[in-house]
Structures are given as C-alpha cells and as structure tokens.
C-alpha positions as CSV (number, residue, x, y, z in Angstrom):
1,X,9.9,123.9,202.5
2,X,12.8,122.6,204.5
3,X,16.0,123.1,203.0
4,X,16.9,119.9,201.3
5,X,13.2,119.7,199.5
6,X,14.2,123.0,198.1
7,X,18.2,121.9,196.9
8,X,16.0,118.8,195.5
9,X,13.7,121.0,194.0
10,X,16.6,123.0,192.3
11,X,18.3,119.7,191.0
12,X,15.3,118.4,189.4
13,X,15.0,121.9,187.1
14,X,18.9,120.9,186.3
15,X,18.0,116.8,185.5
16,X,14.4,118.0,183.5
17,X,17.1,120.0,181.4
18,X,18.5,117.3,179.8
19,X,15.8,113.9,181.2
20,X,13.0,116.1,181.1
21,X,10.5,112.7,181.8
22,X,12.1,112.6,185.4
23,X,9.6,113.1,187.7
24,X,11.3,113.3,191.7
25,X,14.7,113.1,193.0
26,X,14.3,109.8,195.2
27,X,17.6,110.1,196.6
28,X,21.2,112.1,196.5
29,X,24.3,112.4,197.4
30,X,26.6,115.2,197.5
31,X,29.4,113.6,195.8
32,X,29.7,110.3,193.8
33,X,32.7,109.1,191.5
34,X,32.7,106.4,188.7
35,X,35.1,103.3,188.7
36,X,35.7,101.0,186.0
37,X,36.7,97.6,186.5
38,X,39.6,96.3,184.4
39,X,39.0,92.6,184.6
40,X,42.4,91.7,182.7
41,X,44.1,93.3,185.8
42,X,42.0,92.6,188.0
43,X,41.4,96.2,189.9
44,X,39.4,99.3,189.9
45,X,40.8,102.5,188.3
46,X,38.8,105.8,188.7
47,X,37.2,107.3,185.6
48,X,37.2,110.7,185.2
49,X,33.8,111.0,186.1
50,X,32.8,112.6,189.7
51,X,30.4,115.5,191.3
52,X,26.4,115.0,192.2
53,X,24.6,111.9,191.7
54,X,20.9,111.3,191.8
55,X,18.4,108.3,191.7
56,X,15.1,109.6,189.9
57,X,11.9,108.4,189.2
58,X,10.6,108.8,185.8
59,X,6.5,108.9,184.9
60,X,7.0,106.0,182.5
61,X,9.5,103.3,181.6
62,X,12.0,103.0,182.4
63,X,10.9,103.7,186.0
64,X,14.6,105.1,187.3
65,X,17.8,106.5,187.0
66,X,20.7,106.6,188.1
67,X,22.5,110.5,187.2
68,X,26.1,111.8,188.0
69,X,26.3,115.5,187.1
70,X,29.7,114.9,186.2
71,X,32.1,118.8,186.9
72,X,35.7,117.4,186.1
73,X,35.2,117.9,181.9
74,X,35.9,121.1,180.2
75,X,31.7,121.2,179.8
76,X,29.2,120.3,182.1
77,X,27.9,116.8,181.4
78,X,25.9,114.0,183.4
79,X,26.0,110.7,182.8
80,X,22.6,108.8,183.1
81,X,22.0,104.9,183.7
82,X,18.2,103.5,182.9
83,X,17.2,101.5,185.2
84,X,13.8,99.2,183.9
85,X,12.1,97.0,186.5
C-alpha cells in the first residue's frame, strides 16, 4: 500500500464517521478554504471555513460529495455538498 492509498484509507474511516454511505475518496487535497460571494458588493470574502477537502463517491444517490473537514471552529466539523448526477 503506497502511502497516499493508506492516508486515503485513514480519511475514509474519518468521512464514514459522519457520511457513513461514502464509499472511496476519489480525490483530495491537503488544504481547501470556502469563499462566499457577496453579490451586492461584488467580491469574494473568506468564510471561516478551511483544512482537508475530499470528493467521495457514495454506493447510492446522490453519487458524490464534495467534504471540507473544516479545523478553524472551536469543534471539529466538515461541511458536506451532495452532488446528484
């Protein structure tokens, strides 16, 4: 097992924690942050919202997600996006 199959296989005990339907980490990235667009203004502001994120695939609909396991709160907390094709 090279070493990022076994740092995905790690994550994916984390994400079945809390998604327990996801199935394989499809891809990841070390370090994501959210941004929210405030359209009145007209520009992006930073959410406080940051650490791993993770595109899974689920075994049933919806087919993928989209997971930041966010580390700036006071608790750990991720925040998960559906995606259904």
């Amino acid at each position: 097992m090279t070493d990022q199959q076994s740092r995905r296989a790690r994550s994916l005990r984390v994400i079945q924690g809390f998604q327990r339907s996801s199935q394989e980490i499809l891809e990841d990235a070390a370090h994501a942050a959210l941004y929210r667009f405030l359209e009145d203004e007209q520009r992006w502001t930073r959410m406080d919202i940051e650490g791993a994120a993770f595109v899974t695939r689920y075994a049933e609909k919806p087919l993928f997600s989209f997971i930041i396991l966010n580390k700036l709160g006071k608790k750990f907390s991720a925040i998960v996006l559906l995606v259904s094709c």
